[in-house]
C-alpha positions in Angstrom: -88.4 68.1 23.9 -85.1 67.6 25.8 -82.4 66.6 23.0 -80.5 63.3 23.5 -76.5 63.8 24.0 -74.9 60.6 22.3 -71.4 59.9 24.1 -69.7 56.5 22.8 -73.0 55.2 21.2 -74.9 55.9 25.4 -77.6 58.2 24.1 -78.5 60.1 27.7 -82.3 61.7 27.3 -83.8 58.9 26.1 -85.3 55.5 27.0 -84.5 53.8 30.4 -82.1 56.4 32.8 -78.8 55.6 32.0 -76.5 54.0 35.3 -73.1 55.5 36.0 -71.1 53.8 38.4 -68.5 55.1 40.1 -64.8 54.2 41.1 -63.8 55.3 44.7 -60.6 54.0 45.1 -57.7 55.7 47.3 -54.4 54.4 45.6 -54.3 53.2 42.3 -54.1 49.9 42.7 -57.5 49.8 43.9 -59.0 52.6 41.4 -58.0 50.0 38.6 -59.2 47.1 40.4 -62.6 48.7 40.5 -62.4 49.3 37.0 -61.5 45.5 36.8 -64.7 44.8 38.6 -66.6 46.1 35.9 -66.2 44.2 33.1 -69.4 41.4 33.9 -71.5 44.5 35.0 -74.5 46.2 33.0 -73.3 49.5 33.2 -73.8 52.9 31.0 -70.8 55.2 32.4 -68.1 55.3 34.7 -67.6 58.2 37.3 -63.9 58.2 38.7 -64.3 60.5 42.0 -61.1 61.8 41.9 -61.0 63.3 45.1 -60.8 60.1 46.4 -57.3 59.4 44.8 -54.3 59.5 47.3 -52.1 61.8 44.7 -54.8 63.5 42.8 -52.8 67.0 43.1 -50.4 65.5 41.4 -51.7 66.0 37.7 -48.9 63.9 36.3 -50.0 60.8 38.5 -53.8 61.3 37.7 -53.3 61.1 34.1 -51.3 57.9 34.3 -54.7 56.7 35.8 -56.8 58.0 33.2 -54.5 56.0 30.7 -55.1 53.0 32.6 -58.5 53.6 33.4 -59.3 54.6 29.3 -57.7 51.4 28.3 -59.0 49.3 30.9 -62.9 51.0 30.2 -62.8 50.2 26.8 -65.7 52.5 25.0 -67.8 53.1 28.2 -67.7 56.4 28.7 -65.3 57.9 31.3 -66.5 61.1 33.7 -63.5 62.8 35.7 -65.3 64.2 39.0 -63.2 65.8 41.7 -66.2 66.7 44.2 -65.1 69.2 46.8 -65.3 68.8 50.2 -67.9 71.8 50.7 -70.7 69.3 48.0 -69.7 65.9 50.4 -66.6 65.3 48.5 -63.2 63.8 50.0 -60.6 66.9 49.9 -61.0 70.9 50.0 -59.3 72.7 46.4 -58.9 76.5 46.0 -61.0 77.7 42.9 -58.1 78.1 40.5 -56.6 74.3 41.5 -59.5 73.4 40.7 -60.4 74.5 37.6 -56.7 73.7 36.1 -57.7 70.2 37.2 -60.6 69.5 35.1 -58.8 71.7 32.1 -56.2 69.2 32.1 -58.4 66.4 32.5 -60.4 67.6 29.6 -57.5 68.3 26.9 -56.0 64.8 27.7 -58.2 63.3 25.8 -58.8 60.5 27.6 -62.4 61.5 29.5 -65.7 61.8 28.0 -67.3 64.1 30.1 -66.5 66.5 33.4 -68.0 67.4 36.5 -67.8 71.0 37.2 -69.7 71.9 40.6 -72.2 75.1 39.6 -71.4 77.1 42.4 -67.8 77.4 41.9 -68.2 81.0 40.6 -69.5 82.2 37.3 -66.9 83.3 35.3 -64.2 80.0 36.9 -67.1 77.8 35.7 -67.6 79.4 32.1 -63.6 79.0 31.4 -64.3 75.6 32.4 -67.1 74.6 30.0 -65.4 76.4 27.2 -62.6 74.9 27.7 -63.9 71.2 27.5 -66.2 72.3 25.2 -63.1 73.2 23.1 -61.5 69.7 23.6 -64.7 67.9 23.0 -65.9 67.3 26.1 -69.2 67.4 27.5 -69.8 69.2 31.4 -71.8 68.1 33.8 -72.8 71.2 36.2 -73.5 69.7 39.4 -74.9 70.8 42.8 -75.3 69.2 46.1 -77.4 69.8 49.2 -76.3 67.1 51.8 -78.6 69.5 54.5 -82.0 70.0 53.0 -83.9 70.1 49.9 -84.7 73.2 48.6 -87.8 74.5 47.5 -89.6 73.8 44.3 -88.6 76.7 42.5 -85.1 77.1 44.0 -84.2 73.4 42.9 -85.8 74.6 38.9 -83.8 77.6 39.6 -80.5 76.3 40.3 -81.1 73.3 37.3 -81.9 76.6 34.8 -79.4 78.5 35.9 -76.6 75.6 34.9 -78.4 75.7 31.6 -77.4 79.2 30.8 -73.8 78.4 32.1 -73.5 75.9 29.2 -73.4 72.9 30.7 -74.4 69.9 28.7 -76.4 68.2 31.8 -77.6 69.7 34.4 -77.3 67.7 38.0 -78.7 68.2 41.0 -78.5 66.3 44.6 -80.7 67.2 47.6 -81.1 65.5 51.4 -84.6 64.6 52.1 -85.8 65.6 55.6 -88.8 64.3 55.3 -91.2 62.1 52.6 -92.5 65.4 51.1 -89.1 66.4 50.4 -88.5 63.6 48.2 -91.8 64.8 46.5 -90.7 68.2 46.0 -87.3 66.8 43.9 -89.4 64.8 41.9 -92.2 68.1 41.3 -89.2 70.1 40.4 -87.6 67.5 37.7 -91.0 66.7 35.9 -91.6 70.5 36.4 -88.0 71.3 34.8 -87.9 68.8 32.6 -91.5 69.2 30.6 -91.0 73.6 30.2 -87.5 74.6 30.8 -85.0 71.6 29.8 -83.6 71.8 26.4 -81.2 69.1 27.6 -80.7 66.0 29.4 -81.0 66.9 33.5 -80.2 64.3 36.1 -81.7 64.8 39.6 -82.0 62.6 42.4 -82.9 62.5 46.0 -80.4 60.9 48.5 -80.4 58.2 51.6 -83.2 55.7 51.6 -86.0 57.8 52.0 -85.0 59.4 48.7 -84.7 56.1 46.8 -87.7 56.1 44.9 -86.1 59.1 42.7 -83.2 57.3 41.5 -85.6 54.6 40.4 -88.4 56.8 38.5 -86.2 58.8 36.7 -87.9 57.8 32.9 -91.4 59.0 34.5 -90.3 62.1 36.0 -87.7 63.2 33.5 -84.1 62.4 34.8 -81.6 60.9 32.7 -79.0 59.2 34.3 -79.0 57.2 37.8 -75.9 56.2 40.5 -75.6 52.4 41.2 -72.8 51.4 43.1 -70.3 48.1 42.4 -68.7 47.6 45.9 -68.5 51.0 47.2 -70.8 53.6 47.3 -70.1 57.4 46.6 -73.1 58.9 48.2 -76.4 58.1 50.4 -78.7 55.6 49.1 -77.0 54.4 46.2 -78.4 50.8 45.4 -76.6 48.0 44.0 -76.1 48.5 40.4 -77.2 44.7 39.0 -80.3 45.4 41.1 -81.2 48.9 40.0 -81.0 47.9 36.2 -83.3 45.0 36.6 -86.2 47.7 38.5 -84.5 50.7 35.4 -86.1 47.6 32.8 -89.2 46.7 34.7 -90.1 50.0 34.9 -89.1 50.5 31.1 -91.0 47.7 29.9 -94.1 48.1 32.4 -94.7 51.7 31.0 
């Protein structure tokens, strides 16, 4: 059995998938609007895609917006993601950058969890997770195939692998090329999720064809789910309000 990780009173690993939502904003004005947004939505966790932000080399300015975006969040809990441009994110990062990045965001005390992309390199990713670890921060090890979706195996693979890195969740994204694709993501997470997970895992299948995934996620074993307020941050998000009604059906229907 998967344990649960309890972040702010959100237990992820149990019950109905929990929904993140994230804020895409360019300039900060807009970042904290979104977060403004937020406040009459059922929502379990925000995601701030960092790479998004206009100044986000500028550490000093993205921890002003983590101050803003901590008090403006109240106790939901708060996931600092800078996606690179090579996993469909906004702006390209040299390794080190990038790792300083998320080690400040994590001693700042002011996020709940990190994105770190799984691929970045062994050892960069270690000092990573250690390093939040240290300040109390749970990682999210991430990858993302915007071309194809991997084989069964390679998609348990990859999900394993971010297990013996350390991270706290293991996520994965693929592109469906085809209707058996999307079956293939969800083989893999039941697959990963009933003989290898010792944690919480998040997987999902993007663009519409993929939809279904982000939808089943308490049947085949992922824990979390993206649903977009305004903006979306990748293919085939659904409207959050929308996707926690069909979260509860599902729930209660089961």
């Amino acid at each position: 059995m998967a344990k649960v990780i309890e972040i702010r009173g959100v237990k992820i690993g149990e019950g109905v998938p929990k929904i993140i939502v994230p804020i895409v904003g360019v300039t900060k004005e807009e970042i904290l609007t979104a977060a403004a947004s937020f406040e009459d939505v059922r929502l379990d966790l925000v995601e701030w895609r960092v790479d998004w932000f206009e100044d986000a080399f500028d550490f000093a300015k993205v921890e002003d917006i983590l101050k803003d975006l901590r008090a403006a969040l109240g106790n939901v809990p708060l996931l600092f993601t800078f996606r690179t441009s090579k996993e469909g994110g906004e702006k390209a990062i040299d390794a080190a950058d990038y790792a300083r990045l998320n080690i400040l965001a994590a001693r700042t005390g002011l996020v709940d969890l990190i994105d770190v992309e799984a691929f970045t390199g062994d050892d960069i990713v270690k000092e990573i997770i250690a390093d939040a670890h240290a300040a109390g921060v749970k990682v999210i090890a991430s990858n993302h195939d915007f071309s194809k979706t991997p084989d069964k195996d390679d998609i348990i693979g990859r999900l394993r692998r971010m297990q013996d890195l350390g991270a706290d969740i293991p996520k994965i994204a693929v592109m469906p090329k085809s209707r058996k694709d999307v079956l293939v993501l969800l083989s893999a997470t039941e697959e990963m999720a009933a003989n290898y997970a010792d944690r919480p895992i998040i997987t999902m299948s993007m663009a519409g064809t993929g939809l279904i995934s982000r939808l089943s996620g308490e049947i085949f074993g992922s824990s979390c789910t993206f649903g977009a307020v305004g903006k979306t941050s990748a293919p085939g998000q659904m409207n959050a309000a929308d996707l926690d009604t069909i979260l509860n059906l599902i729930h209660y229907n089961l």
